[in-house]
C-alpha positions as CSV (number, residue, x, y, z in Angstrom):
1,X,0.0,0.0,0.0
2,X,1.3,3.4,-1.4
3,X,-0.5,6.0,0.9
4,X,0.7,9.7,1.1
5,X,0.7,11.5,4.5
6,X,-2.4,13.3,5.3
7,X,-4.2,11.1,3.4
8,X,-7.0,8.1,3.7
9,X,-7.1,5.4,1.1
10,X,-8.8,1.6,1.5
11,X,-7.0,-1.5,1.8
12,X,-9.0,-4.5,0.4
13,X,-7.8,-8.0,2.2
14,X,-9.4,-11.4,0.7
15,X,-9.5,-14.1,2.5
16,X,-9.1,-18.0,0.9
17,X,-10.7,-20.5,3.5
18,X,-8.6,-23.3,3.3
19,X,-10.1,-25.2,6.6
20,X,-13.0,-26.6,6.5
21,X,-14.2,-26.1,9.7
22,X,-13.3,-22.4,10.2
23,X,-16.8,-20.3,10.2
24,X,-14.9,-16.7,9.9
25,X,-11.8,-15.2,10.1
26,X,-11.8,-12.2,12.3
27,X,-9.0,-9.7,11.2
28,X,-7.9,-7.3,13.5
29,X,-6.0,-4.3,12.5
30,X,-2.9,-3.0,14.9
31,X,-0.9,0.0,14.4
32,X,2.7,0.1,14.8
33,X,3.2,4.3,13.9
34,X,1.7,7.1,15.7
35,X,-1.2,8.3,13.8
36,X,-1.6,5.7,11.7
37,X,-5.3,4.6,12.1
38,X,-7.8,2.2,10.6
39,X,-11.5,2.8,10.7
40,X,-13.0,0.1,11.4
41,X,-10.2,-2.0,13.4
42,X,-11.8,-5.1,13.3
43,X,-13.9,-7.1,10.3
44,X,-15.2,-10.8,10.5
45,X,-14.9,-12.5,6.8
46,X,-16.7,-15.8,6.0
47,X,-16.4,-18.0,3.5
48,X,-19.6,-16.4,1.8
49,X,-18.5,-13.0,1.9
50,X,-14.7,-13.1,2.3
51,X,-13.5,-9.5,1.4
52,X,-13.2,-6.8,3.7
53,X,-12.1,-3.1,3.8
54,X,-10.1,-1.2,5.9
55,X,-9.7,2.9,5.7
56,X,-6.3,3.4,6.3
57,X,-5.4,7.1,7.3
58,X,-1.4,8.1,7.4
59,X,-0.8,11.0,9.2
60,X,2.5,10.1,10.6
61,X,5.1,12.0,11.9
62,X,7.4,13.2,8.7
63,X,10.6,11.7,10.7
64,X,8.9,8.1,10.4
65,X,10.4,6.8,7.0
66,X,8.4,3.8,6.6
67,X,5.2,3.9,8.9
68,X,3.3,0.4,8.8
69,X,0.9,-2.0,10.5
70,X,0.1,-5.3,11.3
71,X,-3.3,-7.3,10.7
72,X,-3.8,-10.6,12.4
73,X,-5.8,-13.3,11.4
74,X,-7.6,-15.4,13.6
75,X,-9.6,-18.7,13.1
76,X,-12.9,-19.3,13.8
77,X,-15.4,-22.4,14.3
78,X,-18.4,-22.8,15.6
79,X,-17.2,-22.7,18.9
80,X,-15.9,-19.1,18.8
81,X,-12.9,-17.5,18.3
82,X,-11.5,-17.9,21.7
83,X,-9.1,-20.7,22.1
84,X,-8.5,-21.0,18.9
85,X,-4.3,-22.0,17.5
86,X,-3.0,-19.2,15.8
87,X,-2.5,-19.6,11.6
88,X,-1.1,-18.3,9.2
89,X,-2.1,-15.2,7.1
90,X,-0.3,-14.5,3.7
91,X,-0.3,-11.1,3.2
92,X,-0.2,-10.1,-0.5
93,X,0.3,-6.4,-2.4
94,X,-0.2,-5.5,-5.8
């Protein structure tokens, strides 16, 4: 993702179920730069719908080079998402 400072763009993250018995995958968005933000900061994806957006808006400090984020990935089944053994997300850019 290419995103000037001072400005909002969205960041489209699809999702490829590859477990049968996972009912969602709830991504959660963290920031690692000061006034770097998200809106929303957390999106559920199933396997009927497995798209979502994020607004990313970069207004970090000018002496931050690179300033990035993380989004985690997290399983769920039909039991929830608590509990659950971390996997694996590939991340992917264009």
């Amino acid at each position: 993702m290419n995103l000037v400072r001072g400005s909002t763009g969205p960041l489209t993250v699809t999702i490829t179920f590859n477990a049968s018995n996972l009912t969602r995958v709830r991504l959660t968005w963290v920031p690692n730069s000061q006034g770097v933000t998200s809106s929303p900061r957390e999106i559920d994806v199933t396997p009927s719908n497995n798209t979502a957006q994020f607004q990313i808006t970069n207004n970090a400090s000018p002496s931050e080079a690179r300033p990035f984020f993380y989004i985690y990935g997290y399983g769920c089944t039909s039991n929830g998402c608590a509990g659950q053994e971390q996997r694996s997300v590939e991340v992917r850019t264009n």
